[in-house]
C-alpha positions as CSV (number, residue, x, y, z in Angstrom):
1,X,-79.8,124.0,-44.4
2,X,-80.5,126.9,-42.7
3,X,-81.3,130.0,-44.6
4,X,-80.6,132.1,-41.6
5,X,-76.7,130.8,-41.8
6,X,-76.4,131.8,-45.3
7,X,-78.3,135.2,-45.0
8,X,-75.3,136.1,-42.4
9,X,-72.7,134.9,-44.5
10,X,-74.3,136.9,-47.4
11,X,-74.7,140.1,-45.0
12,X,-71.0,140.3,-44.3
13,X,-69.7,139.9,-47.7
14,X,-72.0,142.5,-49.2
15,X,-69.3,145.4,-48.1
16,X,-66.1,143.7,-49.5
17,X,-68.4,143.3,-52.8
18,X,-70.0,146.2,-54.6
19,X,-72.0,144.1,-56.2
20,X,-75.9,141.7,-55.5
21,X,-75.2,138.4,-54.4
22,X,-77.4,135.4,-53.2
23,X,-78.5,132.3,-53.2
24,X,-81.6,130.5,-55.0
25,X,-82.7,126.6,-54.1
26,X,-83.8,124.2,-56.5
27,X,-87.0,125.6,-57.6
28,X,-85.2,128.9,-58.4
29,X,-86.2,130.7,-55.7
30,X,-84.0,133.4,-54.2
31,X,-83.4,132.0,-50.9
32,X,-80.9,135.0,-49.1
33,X,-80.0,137.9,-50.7
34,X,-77.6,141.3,-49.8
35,X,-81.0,143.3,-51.4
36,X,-83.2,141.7,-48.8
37,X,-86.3,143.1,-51.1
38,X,-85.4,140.3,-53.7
39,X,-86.1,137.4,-51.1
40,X,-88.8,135.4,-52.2
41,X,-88.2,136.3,-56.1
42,X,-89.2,133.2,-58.2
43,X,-88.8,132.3,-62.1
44,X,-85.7,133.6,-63.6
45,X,-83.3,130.5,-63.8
46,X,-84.2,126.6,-64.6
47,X,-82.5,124.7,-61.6
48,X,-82.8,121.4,-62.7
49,X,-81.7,122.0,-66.2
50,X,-79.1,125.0,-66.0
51,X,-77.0,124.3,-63.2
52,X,-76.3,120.7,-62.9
53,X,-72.8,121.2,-63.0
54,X,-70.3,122.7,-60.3
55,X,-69.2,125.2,-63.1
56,X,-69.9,128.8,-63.0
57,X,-72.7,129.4,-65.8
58,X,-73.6,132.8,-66.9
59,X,-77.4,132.9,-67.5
60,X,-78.3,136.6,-68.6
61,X,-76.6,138.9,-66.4
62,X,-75.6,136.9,-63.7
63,X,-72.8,134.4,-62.9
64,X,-74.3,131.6,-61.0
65,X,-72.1,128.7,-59.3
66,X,-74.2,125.6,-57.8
67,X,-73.2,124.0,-54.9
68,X,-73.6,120.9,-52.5
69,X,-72.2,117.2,-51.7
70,X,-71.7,114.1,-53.2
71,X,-72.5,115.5,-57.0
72,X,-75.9,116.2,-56.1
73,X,-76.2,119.9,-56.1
74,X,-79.3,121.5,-53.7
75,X,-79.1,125.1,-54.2
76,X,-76.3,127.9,-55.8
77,X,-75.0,131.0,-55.5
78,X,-75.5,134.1,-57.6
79,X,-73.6,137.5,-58.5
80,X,-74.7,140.6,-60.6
81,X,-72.5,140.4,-63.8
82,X,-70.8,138.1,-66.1
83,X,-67.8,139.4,-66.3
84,X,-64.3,137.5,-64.8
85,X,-65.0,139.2,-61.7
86,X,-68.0,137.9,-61.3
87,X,-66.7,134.2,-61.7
88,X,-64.1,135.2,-59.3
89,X,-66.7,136.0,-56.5
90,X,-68.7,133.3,-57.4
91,X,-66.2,131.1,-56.2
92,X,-65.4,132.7,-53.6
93,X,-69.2,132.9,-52.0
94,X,-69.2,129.1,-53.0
95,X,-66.6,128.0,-51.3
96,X,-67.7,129.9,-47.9
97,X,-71.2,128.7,-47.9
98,X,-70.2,125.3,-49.0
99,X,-67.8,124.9,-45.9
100,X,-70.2,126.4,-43.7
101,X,-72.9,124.1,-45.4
102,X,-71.2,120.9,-44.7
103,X,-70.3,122.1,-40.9
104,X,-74.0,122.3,-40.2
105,X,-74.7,119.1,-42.0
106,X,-72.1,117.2,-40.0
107,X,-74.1,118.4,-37.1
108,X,-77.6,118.3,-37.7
109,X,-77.4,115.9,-40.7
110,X,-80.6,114.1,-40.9
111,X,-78.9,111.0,-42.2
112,X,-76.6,110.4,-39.1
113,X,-80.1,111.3,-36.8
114,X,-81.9,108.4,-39.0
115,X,-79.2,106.3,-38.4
116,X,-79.0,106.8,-34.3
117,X,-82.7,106.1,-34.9
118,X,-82.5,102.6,-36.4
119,X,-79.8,101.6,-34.5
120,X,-81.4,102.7,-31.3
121,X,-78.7,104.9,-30.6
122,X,-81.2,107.9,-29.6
123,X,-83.3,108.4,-26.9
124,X,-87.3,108.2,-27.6
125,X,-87.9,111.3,-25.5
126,X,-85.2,113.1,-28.1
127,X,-87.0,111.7,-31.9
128,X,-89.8,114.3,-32.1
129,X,-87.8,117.1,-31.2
130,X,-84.8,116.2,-33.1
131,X,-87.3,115.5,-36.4
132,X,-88.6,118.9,-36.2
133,X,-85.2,120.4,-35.8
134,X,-84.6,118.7,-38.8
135,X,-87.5,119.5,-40.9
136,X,-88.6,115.9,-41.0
137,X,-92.3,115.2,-41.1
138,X,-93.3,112.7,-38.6
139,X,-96.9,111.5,-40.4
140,X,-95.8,110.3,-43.3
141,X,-95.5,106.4,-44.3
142,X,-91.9,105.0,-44.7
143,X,-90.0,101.9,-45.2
144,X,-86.6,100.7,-44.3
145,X,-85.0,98.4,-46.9
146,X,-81.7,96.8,-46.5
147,X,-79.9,96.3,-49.6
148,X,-77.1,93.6,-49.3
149,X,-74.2,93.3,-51.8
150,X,-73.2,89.7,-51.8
151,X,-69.4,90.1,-53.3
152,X,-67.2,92.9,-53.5
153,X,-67.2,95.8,-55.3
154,X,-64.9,98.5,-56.3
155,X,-68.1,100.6,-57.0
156,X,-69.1,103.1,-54.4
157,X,-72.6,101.5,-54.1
158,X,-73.8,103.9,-51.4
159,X,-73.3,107.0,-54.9
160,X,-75.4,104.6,-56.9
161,X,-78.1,104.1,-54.9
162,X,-77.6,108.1,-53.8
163,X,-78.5,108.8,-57.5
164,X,-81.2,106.2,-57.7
165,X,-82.8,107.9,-55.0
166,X,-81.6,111.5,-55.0
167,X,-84.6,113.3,-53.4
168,X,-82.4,113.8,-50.1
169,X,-86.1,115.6,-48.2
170,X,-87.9,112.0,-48.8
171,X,-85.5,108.9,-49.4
172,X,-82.3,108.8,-46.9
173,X,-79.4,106.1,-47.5
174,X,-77.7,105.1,-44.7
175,X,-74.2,102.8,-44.7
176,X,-74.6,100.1,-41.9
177,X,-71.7,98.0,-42.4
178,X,-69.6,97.3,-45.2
179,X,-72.3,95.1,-46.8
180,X,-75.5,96.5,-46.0
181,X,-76.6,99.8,-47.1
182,X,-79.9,100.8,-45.3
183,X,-82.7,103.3,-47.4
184,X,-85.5,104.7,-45.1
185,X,-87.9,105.0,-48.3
186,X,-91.0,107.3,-47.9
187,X,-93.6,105.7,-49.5
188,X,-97.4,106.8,-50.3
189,X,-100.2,105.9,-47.9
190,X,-101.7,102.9,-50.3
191,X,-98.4,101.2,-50.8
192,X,-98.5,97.8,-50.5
193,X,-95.6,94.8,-50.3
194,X,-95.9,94.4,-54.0
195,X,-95.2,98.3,-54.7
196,X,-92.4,97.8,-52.4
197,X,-91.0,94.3,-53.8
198,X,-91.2,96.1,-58.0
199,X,-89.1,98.7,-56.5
200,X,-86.7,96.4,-54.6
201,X,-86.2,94.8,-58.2
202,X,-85.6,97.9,-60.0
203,X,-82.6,98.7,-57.4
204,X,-81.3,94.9,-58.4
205,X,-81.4,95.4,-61.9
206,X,-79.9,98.7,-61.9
207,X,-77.0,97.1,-60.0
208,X,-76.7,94.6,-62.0
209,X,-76.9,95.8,-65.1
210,X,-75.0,99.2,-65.2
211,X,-72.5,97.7,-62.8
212,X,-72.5,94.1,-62.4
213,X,-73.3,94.3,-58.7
214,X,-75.0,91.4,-57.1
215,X,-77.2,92.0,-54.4
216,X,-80.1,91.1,-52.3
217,X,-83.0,93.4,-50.4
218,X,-84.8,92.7,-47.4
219,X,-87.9,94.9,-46.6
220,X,-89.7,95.3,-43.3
221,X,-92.9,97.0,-42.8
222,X,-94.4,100.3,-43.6
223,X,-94.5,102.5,-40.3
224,X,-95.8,105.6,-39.2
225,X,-93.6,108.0,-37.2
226,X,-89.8,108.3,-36.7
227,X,-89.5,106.2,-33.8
228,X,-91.1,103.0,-35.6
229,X,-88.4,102.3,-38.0
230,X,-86.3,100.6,-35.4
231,X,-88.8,98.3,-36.1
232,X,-89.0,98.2,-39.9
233,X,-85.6,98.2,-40.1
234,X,-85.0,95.1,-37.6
235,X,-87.6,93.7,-40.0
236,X,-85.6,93.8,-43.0
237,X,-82.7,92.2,-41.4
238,X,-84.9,89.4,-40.6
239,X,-85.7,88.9,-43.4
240,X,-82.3,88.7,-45.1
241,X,-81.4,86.2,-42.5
242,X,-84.7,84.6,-42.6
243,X,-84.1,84.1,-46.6
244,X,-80.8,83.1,-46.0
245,X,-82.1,79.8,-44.3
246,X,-85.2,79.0,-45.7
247,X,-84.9,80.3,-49.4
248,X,-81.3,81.8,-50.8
249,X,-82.4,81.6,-54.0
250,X,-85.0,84.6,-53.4
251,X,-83.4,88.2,-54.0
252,X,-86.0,89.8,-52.4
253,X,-87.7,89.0,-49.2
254,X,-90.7,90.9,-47.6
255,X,-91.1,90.3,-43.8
256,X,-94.9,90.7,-44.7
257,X,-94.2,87.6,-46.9
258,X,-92.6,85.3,-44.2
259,X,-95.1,82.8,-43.4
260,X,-94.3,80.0,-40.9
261,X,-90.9,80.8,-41.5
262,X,-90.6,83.9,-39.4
263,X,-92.3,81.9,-36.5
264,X,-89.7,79.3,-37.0
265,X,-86.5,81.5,-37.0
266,X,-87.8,83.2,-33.5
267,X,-87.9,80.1,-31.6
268,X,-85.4,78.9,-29.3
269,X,-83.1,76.7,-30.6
270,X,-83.2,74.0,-27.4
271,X,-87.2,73.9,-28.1
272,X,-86.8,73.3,-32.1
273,X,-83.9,70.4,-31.0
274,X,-86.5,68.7,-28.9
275,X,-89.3,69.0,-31.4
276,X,-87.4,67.2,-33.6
277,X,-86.7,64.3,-31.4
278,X,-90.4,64.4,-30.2
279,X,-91.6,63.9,-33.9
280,X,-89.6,61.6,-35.0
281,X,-87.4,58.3,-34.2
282,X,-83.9,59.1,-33.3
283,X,-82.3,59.7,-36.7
284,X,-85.0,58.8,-39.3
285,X,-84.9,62.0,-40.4
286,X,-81.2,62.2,-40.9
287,X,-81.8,58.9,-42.8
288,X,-83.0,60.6,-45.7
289,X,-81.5,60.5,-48.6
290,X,-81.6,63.9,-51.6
291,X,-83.7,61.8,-53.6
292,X,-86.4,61.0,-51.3
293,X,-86.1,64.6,-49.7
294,X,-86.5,65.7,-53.8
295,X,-89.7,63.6,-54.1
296,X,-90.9,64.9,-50.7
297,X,-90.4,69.1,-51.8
298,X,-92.5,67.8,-55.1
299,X,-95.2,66.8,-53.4
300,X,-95.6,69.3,-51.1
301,X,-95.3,72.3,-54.3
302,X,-98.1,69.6,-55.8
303,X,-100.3,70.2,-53.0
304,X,-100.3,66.6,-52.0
305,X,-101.7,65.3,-55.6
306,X,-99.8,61.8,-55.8
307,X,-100.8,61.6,-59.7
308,X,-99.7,65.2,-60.6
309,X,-96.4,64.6,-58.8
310,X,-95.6,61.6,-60.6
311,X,-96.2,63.7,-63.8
312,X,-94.0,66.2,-62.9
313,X,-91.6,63.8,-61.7
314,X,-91.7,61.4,-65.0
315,X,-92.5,58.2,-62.2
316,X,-94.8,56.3,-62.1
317,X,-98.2,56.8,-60.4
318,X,-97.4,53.4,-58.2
319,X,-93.5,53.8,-58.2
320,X,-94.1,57.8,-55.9
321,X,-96.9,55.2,-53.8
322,X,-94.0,53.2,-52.7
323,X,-91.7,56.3,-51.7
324,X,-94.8,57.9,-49.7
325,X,-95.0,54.5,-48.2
326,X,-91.6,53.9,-47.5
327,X,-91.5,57.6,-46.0
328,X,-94.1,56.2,-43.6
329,X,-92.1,53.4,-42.4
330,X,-89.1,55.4,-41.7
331,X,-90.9,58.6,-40.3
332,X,-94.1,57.3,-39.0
333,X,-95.6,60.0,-41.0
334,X,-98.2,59.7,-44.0
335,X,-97.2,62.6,-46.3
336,X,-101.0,61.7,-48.0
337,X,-102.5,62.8,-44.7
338,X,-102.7,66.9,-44.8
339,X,-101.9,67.0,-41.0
340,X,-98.9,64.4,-41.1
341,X,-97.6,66.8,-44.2
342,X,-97.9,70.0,-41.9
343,X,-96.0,68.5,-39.1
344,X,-93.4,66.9,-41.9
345,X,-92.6,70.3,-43.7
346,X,-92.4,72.3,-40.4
347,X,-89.7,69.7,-39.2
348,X,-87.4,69.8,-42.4
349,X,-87.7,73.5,-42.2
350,X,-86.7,73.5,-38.4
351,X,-83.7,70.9,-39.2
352,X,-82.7,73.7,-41.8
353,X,-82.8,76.2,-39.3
354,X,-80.4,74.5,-36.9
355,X,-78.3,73.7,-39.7
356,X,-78.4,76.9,-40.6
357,X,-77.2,78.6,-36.8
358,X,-78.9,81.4,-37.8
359,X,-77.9,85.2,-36.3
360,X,-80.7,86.3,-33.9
361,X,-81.6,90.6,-34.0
């Protein structure tokens, strides 16, 4: 917000009130001020711990009112005495500046600029000198994460995320649809995917537990610069969609973390169709039945070891032989051969793709 807009507000007012008035941020510092000499003053009220609440509070001998959005308050105002009076003008002052605040935040609100970013809704030329409008840094390393609610909720989910993440200057969350709520995350510069992935599960659990919301996160990349989270953030959905074919059991997938399935999803879906028919017989691989496709996902999580699949499949060593054979037959593939295996798990994962009709970003 710009201190400018409130210093005006706060110049006008200072006739119609015989009394000092300002305003002081979140580190307590007087921030505009009808004594302009006081601008700058520092250390006589705790922010954080004194004015959480949109009540006036009297602290000495001043009346002080906090104000802002969404129950997150970012700076408040102050009046000389602590008298009714005083609370009187208080809320007065707040009412004004908060009006005026949420005017200028309408119109240069850095969430609705992030979100024409991501969306591509902004021209390139127009990023760097909207972000320094804005006050945005443009070298720091960020992350867009999409955090998907699977059922519906009565719980605002955008508030509780807003208060998982309520440093407003860092972390923006942005609603994209009415299941996907996106946060641009700054992040430091030796974060990893793993950093990334404990945090993902610390905004599940929170969910879950406090409010018995279900959800999944998809994570793209770490960028550098505004006008790379386009990218990052067509990442995550990727990913979502990407786990939605080739692993719905995972709650949290890392674009980093894709493998051969991210090659798989961007290919066209005429090529995959003939691959299949290249590979194998017309219909053998239709032919197979959920036990045989069981005994084939064993051995491949075995790394090919015939005897410690038959362990962990309670067969015997000779009984899993006659399977791998019998795959053979049907297939034309040995699963015992590592590059008959490769070709065999890339095919059932591009039959699960066309199954799957997956949406393309």
């Amino acid at each position: 917000m710009s201190n400018r807009l409130f210093q005006g507000i706060i110049h006008q007012m200072k006739d119609a009130i015989d009394r000092t008035i300002g305003v002081v941020d979140k580190t307590g510092t007087i921030i505009c001020c009808s004594d302009l000499g006081r601008i700058g003053e520092t250390g006589f009220v705790d922010f954080n711990d004194e004015l959480s609440t949109f009540e006036p509070k009297v602290i000495g001998s001043k009346t002080f009112l906090a104000i802002g959005v969404q129950m997150h308050p970012d700076c408040a105002v102050f009046v000389d005495g602590d008298d009714p009076a005083a609370a009187n003008f208080v809320k007065l002052i707040a009412v004004s500046l908060n009006s005026l605040k949420q005017y200028y935040d309408e119109k240069y609100d850095r969430s609705n600029f992030i979100k024409n970013v991501i969306l591509d809704n902004i021209l390139p030329g127009d990023i760097y000198l909207k972000t320094r409008e804005l006050g945005i840094s443009n070298e720091v390393p960020r992350c867009v994460l999409i955090i998907r609610t699977t059922e519906r909720s009565d719980v605002p989910v955008n508030d509780v995320i807003a208060r998982l993440f309520p440093d407003k200057n860092k972390d923006l969350i942005i609603n994209i649809n009415e299941t996907d709520i996106a946060l641009v995350k700054e992040v430091k510069a030796d974060n990893d995917s793993r950093d990334l992935e404990k945090l993902a599960r610390s905004v599940i659990d929170s969910l879950h537990t406090e409010f018995y919301i279900n959800s999944i996160i998809g994570i793209g990349t770490i960028v550098i610069g505004v006008k790379d989270l386009p990218r990052s953030f067509k990442e995550a959905q990727i990913s979502l969609e990407v786990g939605k074919v080739f692993d719905n059991e995972k709650k949290i997938i890392t674009y980093d973390n894709l493998g051969i399935a991210r090659l798989i999803y961007q290919l066209p879906t005429t090529l995959c169709e003939t691959f299949l028919r290249e590979i194998f017989k017309k219909g053998s691989i239709v032919g197979l039945d959920q036990e045989t496709l069981f005994t084939i996902q064993k051995f491949f999580e075995n790394n090919l070891n015939v005897s410690e699949t038959s362990r962990k499949l309670f067969v015997h060593r000779n009984t899993l032989v006659y399977r791998l054979e019998k795959i053979k037959k049907l297939t034309g593939l040995d699963l015992r051969e590592f590059d008959d295996a490769i070709v065999f798990k890339v095919a059932l994962m591009v039959k699960k793709y066309l199954d799957a009709k997956p949406v393309k970003y």
